[in-house]
N, CA, C and O atoms as a GROMACS GRO file, in nm:
protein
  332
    1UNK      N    1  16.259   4.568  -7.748
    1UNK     CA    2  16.200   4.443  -7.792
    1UNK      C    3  16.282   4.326  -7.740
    1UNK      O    4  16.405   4.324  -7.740
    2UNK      N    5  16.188   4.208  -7.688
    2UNK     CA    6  16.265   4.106  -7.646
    2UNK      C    7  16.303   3.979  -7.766
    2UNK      O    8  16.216   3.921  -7.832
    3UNK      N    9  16.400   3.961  -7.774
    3UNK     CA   10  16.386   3.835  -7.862
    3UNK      C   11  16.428   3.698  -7.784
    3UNK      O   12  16.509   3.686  -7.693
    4UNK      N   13  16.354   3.605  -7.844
    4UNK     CA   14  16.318   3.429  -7.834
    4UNK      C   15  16.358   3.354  -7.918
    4UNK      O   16  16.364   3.384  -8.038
    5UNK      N   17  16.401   3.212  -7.853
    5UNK     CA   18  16.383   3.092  -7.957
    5UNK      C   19  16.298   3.029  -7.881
    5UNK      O   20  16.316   3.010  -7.760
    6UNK      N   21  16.184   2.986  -7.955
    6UNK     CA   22  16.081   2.873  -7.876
    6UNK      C   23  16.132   2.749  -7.936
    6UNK      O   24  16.128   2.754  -8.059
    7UNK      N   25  16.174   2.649  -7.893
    7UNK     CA   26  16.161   2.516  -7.941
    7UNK      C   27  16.029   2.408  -7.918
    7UNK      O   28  15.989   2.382  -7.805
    8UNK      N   29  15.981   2.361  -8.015
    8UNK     CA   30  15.888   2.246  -7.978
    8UNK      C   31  15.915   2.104  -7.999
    8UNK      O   32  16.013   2.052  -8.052
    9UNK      N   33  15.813   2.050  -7.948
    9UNK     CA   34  15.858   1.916  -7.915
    9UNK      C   35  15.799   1.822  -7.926
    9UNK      O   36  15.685   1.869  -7.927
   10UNK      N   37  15.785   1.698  -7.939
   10UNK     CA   38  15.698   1.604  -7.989
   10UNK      C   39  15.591   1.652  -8.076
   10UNK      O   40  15.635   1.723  -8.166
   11UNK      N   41  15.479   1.639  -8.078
   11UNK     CA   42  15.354   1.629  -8.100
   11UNK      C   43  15.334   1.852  -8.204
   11UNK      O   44  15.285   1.908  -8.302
   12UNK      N   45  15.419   1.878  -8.078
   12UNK     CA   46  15.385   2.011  -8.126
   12UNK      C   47  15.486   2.077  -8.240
   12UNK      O   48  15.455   2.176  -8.307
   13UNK      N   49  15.622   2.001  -8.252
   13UNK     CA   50  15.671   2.020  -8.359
   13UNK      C   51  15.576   1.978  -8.489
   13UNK      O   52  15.563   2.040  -8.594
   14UNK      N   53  15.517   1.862  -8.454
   14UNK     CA   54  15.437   1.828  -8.586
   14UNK      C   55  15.334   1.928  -8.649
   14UNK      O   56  15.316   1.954  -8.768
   15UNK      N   57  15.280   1.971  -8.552
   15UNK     CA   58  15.157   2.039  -8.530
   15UNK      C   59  15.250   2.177  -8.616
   15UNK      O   60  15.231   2.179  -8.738
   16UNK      N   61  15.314   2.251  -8.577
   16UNK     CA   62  15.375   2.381  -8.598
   16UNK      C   63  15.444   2.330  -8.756
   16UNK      O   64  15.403   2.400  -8.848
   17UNK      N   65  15.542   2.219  -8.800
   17UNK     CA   66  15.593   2.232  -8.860
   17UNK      C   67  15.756   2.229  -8.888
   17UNK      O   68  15.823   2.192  -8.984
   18UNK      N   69  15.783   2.270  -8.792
   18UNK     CA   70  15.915   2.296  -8.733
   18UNK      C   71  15.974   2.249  -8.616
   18UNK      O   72  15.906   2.179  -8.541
   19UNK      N   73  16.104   2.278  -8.586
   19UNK     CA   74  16.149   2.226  -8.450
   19UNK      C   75  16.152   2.372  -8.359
   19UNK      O   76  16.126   2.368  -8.239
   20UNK      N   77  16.179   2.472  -8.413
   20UNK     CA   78  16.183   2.595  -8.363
   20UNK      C   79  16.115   2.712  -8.456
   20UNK      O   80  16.061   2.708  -8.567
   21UNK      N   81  16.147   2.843  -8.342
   21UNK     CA   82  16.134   2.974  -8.423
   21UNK      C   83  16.214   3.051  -8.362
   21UNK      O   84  16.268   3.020  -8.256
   22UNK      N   85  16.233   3.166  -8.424
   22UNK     CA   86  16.309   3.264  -8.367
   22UNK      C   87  16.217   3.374  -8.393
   22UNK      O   88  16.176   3.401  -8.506
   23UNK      N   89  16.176   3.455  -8.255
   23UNK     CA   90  16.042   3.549  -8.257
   23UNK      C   91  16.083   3.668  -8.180
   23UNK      O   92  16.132   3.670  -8.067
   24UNK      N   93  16.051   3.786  -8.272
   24UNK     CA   94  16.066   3.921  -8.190
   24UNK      C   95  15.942   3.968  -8.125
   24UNK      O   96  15.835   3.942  -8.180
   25UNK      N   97  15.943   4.032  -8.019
   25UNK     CA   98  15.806   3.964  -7.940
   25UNK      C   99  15.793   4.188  -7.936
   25UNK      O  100  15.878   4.276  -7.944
   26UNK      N  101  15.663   4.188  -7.923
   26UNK     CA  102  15.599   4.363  -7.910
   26UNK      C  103  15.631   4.415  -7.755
   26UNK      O  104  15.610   4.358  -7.648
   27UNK      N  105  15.674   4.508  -7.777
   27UNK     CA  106  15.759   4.574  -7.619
   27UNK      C  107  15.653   4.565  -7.531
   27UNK      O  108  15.686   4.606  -7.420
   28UNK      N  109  15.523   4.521  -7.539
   28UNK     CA  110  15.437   4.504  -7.417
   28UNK      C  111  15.451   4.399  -7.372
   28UNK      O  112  15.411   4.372  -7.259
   29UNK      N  113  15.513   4.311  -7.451
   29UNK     CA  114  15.536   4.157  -7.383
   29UNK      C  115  15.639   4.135  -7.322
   29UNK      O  116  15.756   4.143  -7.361
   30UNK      N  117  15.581   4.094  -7.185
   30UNK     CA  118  15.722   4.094  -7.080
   30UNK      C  119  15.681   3.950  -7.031
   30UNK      O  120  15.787   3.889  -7.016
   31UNK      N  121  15.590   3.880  -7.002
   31UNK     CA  122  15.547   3.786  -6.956
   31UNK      C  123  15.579   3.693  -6.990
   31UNK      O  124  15.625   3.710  -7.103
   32UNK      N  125  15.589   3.545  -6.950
   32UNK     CA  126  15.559   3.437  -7.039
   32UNK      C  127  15.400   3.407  -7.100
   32UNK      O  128  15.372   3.382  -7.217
   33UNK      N  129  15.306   3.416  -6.981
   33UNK     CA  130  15.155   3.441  -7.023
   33UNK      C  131  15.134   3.482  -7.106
   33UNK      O  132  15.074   3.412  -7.188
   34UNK      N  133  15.176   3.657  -7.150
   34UNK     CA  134  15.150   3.705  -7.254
   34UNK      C  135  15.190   3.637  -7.417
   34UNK      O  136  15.131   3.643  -7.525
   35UNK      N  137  15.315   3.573  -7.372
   35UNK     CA  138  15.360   3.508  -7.522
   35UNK      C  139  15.257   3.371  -7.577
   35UNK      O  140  15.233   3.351  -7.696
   36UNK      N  141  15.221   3.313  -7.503
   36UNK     CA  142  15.125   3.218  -7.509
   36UNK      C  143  15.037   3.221  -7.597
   36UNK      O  144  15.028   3.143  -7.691
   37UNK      N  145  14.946   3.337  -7.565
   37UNK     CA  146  14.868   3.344  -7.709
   37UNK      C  147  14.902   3.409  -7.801
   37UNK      O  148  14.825   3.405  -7.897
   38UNK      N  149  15.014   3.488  -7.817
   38UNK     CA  150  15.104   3.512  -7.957
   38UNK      C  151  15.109   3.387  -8.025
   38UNK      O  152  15.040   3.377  -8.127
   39UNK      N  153  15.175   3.293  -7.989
   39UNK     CA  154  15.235   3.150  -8.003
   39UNK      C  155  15.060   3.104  -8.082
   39UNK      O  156  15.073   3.084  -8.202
   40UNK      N  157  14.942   3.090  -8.042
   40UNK     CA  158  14.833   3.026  -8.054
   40UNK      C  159  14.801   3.144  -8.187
   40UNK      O  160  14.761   3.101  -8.295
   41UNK      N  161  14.816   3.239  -8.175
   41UNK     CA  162  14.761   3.317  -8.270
   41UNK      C  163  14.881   3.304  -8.426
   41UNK      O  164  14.842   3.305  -8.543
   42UNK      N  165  15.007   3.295  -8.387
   42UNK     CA  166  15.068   3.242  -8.532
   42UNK      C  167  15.070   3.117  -8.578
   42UNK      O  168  15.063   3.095  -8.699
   43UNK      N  169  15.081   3.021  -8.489
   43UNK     CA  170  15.008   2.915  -8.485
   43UNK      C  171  14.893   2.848  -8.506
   43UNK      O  172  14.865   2.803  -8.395
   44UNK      N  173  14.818   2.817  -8.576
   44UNK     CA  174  14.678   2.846  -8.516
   44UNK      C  175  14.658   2.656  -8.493
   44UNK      O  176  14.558   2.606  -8.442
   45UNK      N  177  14.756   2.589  -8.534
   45UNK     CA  178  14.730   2.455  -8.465
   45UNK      C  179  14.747   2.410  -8.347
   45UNK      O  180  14.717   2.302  -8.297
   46UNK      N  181  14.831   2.567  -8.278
   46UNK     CA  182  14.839   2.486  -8.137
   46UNK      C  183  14.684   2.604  -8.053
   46UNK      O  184  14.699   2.640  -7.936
   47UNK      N  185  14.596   2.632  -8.106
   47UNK     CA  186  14.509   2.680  -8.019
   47UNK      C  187  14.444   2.584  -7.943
   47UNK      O  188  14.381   2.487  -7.986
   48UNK      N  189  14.469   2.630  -7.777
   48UNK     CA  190  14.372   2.482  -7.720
   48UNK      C  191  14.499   2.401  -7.699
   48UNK      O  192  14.481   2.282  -7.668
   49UNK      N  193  14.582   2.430  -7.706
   49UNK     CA  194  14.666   2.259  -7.694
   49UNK      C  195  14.800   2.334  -7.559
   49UNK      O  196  14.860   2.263  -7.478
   50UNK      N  197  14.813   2.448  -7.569
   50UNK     CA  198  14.923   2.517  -7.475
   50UNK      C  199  14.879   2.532  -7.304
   50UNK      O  200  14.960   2.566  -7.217
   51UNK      N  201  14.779   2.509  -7.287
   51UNK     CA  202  14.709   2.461  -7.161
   51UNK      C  203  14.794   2.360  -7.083
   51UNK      O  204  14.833   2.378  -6.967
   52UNK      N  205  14.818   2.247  -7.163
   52UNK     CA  206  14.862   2.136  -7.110
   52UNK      C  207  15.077   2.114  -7.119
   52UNK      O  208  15.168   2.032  -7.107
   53UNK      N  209  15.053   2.241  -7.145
   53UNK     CA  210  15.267   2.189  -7.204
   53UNK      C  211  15.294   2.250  -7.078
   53UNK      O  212  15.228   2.342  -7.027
   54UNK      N  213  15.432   2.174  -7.012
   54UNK     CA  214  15.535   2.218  -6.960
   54UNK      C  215  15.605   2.340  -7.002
   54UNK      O  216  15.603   2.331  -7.124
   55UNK      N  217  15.648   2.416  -6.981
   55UNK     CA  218  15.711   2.504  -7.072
   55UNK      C  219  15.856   2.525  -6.906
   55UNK      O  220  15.861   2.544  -6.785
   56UNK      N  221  15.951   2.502  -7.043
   56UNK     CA  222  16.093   2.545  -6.949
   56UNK      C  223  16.200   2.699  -7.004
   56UNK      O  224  16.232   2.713  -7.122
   57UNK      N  225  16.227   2.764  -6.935
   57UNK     CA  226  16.302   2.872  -6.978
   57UNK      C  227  16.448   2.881  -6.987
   57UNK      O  228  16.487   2.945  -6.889
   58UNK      N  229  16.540   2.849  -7.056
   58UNK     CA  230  16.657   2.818  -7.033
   58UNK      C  231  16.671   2.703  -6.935
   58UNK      O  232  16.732   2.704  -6.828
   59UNK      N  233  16.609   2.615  -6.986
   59UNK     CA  234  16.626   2.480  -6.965
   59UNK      C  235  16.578   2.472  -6.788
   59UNK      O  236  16.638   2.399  -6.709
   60UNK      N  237  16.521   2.516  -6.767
   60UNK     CA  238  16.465   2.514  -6.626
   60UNK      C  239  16.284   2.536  -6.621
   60UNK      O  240  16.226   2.620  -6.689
   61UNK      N  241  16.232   2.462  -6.547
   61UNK     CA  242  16.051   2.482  -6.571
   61UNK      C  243  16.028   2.594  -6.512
   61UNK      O  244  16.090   2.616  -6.408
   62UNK      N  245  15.939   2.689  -6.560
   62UNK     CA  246  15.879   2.785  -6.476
   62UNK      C  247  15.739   2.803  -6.498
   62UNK      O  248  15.667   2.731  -6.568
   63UNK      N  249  15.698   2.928  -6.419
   63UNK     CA  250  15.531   2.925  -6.447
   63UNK      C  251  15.513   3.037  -6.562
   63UNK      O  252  15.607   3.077  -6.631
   64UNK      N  253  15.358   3.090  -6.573
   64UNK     CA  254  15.357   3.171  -6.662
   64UNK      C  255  15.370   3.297  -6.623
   64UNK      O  256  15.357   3.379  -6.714
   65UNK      N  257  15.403   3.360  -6.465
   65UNK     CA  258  15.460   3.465  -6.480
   65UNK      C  259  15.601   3.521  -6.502
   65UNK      O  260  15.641   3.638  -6.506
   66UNK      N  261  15.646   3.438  -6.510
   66UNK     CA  262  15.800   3.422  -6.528
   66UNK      C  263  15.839   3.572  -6.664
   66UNK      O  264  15.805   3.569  -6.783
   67UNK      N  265  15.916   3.683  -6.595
   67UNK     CA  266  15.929   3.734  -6.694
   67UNK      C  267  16.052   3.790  -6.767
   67UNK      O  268  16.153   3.846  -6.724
   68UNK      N  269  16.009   3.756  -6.901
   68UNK     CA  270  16.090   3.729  -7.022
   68UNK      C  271  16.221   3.787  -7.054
   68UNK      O  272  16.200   3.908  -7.040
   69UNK      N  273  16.356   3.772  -7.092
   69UNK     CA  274  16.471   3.818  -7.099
   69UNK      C  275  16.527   3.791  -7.286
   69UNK      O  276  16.546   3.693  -7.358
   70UNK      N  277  16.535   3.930  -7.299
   70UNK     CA  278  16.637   3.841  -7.409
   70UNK      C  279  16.700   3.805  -7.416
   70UNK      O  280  16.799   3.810  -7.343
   71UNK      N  281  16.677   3.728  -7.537
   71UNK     CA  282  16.761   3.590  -7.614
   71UNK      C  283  16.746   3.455  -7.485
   71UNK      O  284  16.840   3.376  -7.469
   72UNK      N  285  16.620   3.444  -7.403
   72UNK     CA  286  16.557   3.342  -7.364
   72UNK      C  287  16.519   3.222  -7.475
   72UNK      O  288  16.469   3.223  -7.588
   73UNK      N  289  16.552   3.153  -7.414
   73UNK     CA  290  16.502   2.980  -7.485
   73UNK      C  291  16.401   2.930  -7.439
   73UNK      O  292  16.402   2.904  -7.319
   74UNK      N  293  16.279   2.899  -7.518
   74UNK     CA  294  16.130   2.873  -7.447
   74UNK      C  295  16.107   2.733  -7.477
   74UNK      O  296  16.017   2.730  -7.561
   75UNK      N  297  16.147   2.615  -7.448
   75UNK     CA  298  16.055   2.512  -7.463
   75UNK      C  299  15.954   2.498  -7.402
   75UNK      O  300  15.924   2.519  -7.284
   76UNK      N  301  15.876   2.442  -7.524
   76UNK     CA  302  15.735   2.361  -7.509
   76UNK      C  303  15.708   2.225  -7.504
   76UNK      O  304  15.713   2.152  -7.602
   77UNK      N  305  15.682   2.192  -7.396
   77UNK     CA  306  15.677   2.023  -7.370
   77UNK      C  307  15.550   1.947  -7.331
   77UNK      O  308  15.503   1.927  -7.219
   78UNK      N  309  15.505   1.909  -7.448
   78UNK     CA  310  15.348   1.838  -7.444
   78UNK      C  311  15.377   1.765  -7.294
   78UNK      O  312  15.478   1.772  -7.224
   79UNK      N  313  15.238   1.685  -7.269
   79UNK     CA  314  15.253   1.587  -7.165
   79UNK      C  315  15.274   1.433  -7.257
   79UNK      O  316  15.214   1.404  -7.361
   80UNK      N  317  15.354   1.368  -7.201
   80UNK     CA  318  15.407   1.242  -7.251
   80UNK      C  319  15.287   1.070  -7.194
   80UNK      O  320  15.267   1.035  -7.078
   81UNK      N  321  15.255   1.031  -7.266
   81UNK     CA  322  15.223   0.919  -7.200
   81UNK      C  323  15.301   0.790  -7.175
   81UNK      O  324  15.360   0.721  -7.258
   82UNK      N  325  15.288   0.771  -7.033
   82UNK     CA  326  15.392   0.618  -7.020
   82UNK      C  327  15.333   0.507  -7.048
   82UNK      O  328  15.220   0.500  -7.096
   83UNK      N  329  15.426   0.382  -7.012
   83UNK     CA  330  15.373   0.284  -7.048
   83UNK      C  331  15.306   0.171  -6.920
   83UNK      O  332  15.249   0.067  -6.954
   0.00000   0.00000   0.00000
């Protein structure tokens, strides 16, 4: 089993509740893709909204095949509007 801290961020901390979690993820999940809709399914405020986040892995952006290591750090980073 892999374990995570997802941190969220703006908009989606609100949404979730929290600033983080700490999540033991099912030995089929190796992906970042795959964690995605874990995340939407315990969540259920961010369904629909993970489309649009940045997501960085140990502080670096990657895509969603990027796959997963434990004790990885997952931020989630809405899109920001400027001014």
């Amino acid at each position: 089993m892999i374990h995570v801290t997802v941190l969220f961020f703006a908009v989606l901390r609100e949404l979730v509740g929290q600033a983080e979690a700490e999540l033991e993820l099912p030995g089929e999940v190796t992906q970042l893709a795959e964690l995605l809709p874990i995340l939407e399914q315990q969540y259920p405020a961010l369904r629909g909204k993970l489309l649009q986040v940045r997501v960085a892995v140990n502080e670096s952006f990657v895509d969603a095949a990027l796959q997963l290591k434990d004790h990885d750090v997952i931020a989630l980073i809405p899109p920001v509007a400027g001014a």
